[in-house]
N, C-alpha and C positions, 0 to 999 in steps of 0.2 A: 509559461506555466509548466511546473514540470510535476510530473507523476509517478510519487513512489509506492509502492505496489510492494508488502509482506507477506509473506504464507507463512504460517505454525503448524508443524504435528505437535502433537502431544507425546509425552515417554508412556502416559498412563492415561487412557481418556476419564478417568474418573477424577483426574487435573484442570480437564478445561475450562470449566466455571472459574478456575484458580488462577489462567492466566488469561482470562478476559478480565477480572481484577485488575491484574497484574499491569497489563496493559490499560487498562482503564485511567490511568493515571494521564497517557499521554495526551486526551482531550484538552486538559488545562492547557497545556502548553501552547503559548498565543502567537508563533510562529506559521501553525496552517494556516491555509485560505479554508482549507475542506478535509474533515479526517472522519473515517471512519472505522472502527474496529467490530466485526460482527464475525460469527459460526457460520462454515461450509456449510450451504444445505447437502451437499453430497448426493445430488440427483444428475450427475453426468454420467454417461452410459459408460466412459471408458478409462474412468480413474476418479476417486475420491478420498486422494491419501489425506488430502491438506485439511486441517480442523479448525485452522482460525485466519481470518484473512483481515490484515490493515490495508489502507486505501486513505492517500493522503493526494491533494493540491498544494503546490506552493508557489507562489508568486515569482521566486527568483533562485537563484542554487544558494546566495548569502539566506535565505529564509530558510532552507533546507537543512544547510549547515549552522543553524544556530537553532533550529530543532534539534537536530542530535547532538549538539553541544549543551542541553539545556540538562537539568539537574534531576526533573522530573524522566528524562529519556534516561540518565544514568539509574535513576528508580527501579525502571519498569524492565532495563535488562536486567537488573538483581535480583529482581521477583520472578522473571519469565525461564530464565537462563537453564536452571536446575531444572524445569517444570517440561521444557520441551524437550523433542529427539531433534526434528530437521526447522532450518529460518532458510528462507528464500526472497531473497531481495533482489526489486529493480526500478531502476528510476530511468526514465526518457522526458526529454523537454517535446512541447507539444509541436513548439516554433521551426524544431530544425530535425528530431529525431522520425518523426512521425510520419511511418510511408504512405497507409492507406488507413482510411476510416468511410465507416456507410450508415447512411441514416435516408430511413425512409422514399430509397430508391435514389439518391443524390449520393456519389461517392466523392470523398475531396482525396485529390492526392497529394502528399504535404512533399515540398521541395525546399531545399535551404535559400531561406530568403522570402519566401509566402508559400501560400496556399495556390492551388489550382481546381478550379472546381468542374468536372465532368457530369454530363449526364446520362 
């Protein structure tokens, strides 16, 4: 599974309803496993530059690459492109990239090749 992870500012925040639009387009596209495009609530005590955040699953990097190869994805940087100042992208596979994750007291620490689970 791999995880790609968007940030937006805006040039003008009186845009951003314009490029959740904008963006809005890439639901369709039937390559995710899981996407999301939602507003920064902007309640972090020590920075809240970023105004719009996408949040995608994909299955495999061919599933990733034929999202951004899709025609809707060439849309929505048309629409986006002019609208924002900064894009920040990143993508990590969960299998082989991922060092530490915690949940509910159970930390797994991810090694190439599996998982190890610590308590």
């Amino acid at each position: 599974m791999i995880r790609h992870i968007v940030f937006f500012t805006a040039r003008d925040k009186a845009g951003i309803d314009q490029i959740l639009k904008g963006l809005s387009v890439l639901i369709s596209i039937p390559h995710a496993h899981r996407l999301e495009i939602a507003c920064n609530r902007k309640s972090d005590q020590l920075g809240n530059d970023i105004d719009i955040v996408v949040y995608g699953e994909f299955v495999s990097e061919t599933d990733l690459a034929a999202y951004k190869a899709h025609e809707l994805y060439q849309e929505a940087i048309r629409c986006v492109r002019p609208l924002r100042e900064l894009r920040f992208a990143a993508d990590y596979e969960l299998s082989t990239d991922l060092r530490f994750a915690g949940t509910a007291g159970l930390t797994v620490v991810a090694r190439r090749g599996g998982l190890a689970s610590h308590q």
